[in-house]
C-alpha positions in Angstrom: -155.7 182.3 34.0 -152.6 180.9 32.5 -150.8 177.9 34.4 -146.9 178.0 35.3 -146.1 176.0 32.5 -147.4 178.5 30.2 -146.0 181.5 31.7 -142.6 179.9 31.4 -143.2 179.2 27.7 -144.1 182.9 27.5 -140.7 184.0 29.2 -138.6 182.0 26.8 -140.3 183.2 23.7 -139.7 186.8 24.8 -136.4 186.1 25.8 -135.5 184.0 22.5 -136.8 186.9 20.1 -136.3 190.3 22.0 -139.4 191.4 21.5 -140.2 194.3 22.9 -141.8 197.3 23.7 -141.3 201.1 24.6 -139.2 201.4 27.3 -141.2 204.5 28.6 -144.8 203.0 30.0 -146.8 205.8 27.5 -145.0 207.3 24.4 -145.0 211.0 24.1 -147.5 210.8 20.9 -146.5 213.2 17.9 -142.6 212.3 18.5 -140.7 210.7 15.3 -138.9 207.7 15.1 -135.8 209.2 15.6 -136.9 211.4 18.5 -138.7 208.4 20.6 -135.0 206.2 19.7 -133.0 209.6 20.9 -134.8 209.4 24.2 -133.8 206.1 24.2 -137.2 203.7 23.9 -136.4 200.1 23.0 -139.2 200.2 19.4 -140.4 196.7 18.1 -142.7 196.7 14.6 -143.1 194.6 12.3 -144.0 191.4 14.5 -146.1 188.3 13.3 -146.9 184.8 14.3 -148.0 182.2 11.5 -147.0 178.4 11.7 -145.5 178.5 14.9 -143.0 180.8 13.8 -142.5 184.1 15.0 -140.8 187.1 13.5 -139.6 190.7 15.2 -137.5 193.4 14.4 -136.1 195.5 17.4 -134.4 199.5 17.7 -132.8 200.9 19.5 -130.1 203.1 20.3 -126.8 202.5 22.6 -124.9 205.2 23.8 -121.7 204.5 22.4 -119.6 203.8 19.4 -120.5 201.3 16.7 -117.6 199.5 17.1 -117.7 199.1 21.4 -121.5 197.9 20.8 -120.3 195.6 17.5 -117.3 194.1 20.2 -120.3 193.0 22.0 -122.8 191.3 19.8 -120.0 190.2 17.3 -118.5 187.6 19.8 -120.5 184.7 20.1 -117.9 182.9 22.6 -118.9 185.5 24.9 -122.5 185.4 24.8 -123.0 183.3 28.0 -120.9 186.1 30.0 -122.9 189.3 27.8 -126.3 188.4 26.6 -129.6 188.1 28.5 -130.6 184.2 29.0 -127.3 182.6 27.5 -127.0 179.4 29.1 -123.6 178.0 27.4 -121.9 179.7 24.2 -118.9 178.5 22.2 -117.3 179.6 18.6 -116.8 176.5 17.6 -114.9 177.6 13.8 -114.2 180.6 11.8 -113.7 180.7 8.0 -113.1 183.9 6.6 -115.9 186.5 8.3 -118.4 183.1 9.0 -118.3 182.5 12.6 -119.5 179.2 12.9 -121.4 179.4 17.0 -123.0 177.4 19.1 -125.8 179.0 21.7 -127.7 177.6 24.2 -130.6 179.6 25.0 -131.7 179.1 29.4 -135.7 178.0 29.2 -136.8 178.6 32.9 -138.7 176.1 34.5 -139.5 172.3 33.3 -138.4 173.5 29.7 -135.2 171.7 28.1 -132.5 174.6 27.0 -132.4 175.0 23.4 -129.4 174.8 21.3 -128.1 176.4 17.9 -125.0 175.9 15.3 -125.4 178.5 13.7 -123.4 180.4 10.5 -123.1 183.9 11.1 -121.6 185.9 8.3 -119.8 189.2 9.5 -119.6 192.5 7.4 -118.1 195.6 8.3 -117.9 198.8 6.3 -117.0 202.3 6.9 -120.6 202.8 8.1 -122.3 199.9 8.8 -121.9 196.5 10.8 -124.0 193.1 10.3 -123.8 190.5 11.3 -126.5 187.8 9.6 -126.8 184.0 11.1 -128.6 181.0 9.5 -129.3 177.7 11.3 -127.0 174.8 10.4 -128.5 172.3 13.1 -130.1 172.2 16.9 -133.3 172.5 19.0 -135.1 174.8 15.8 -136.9 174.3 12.7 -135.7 177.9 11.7 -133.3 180.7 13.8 -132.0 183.0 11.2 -131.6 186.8 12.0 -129.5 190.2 12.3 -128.0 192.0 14.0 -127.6 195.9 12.0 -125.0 198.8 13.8 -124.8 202.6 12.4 -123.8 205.2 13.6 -126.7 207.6 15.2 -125.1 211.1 15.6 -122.9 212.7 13.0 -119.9 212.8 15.8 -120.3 208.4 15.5 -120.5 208.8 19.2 -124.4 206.5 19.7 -125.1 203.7 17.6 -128.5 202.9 15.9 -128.8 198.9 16.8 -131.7 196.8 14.5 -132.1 193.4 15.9 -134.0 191.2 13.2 -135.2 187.6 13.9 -137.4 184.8 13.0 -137.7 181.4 14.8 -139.3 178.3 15.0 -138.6 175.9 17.6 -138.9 172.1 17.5 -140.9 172.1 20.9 -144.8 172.9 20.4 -146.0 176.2 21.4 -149.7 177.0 21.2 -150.5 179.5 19.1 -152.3 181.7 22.0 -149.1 181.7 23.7 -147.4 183.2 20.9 -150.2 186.0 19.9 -149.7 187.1 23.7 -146.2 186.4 24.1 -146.2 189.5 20.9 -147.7 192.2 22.9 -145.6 191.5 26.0 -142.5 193.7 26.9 -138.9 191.7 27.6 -136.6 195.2 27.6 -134.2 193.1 29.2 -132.0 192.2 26.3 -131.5 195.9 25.5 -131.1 196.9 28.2 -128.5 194.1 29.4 -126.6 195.0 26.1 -126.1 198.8 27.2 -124.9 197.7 30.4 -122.2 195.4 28.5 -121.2 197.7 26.1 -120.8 200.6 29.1 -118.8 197.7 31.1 -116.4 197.2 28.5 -115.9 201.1 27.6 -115.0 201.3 31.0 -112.3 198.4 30.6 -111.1 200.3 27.8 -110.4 203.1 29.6 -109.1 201.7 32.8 -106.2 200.1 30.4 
């Protein structure tokens, strides 16, 4: 049975990556992609441990505009306020479309918070919005990641989110914990971030 200390490491991990698994206990087998993201499971693939590191790529769709979800996960100064786990969260500089932020991740338990300046490089096109950080310095060997916004429908009324990361941190993490940190659910994130974006649609049509 695994102690408190290590079920605390396993929290953070699944917080820190969104990793994540079907919202629905049992997927309806024989159902696309598309159809399981249109009934609105949270779909991770693609997710490996090696050296420490771990690496995830999360789907999901938001019911809602590209650009109300890309107010959300654009502003880093806010993430404290709108993301799951943000401790503290500051833009500390912006050149151009690089947002230069600072994000300190809440590790529950006996666990120091863990910090990242990171360079996040904005692009937005007619269909498509990215935003792409790299770590400049903090509490990581490597925190680089995505996050991808499309539009779902033809009407542009849901938005396709991909969420993309890879990370390393400085503090050791047995490789066990990791492995079964991967098959654990944390829809949390997700599910936080539809609540934001449906919070601030509202504020938009309150004004």
């Amino acid at each position: 049975m695994m102690g408190a200390f290590s079920e605390r490491l396993i929290e953070f991990l699944l917080v820190l990556l969104l990793i994540s698994v079907p919202t629905q206990a049992f997927a309806e087998k024989g159902l696309t992609l598309r159809e399981r993201l249109d009934k609105g499971e949270i779909v991770k693939k693609n997710a490996e441990s090696n050296e420490r590191r771990v690496q995830a790529t999360v789907t999901a769709v938001v019911d809602a505009p590209p650009e109300d979800v890309w107010a959300i996960v654009s502003d880093c100064a806010r993430y404290a306020e709108t993301m799951y786990r943000i401790a503290e969260s500051k833009l500390l500089e912006k050149k151009g479309n690089h947002w230069i932020c600072e994000v300190t991740v809440g590790v529950p338990g006996p666990l120091p918070n863990l910090t990242a300046v990171t360079d996040a490089v904005h692009t937005v096109t007619s269909k498509r919005w990215e935003r792409k950080w790299t770590l400049i310095r903090g509490d990581y060997h490597e925190n680089r990641g995505s996050w991808v916004l499309g539009p779902f429908n033809k009407e542009g009324t849901r938005t396709l989110v991909v969420y993309r990361a890879s990370v390393k941190p400085k503090i050791a993490v047995p490789d066990a914990i990791l492995k079964w940190a991967q098959k654990s659910s944390a829809t949390e994130v997700f599910l936080r971030l539809r609540k934001e974006v449906a919070k601030y649609r509202a504020g938009k049509s309150a004004k």
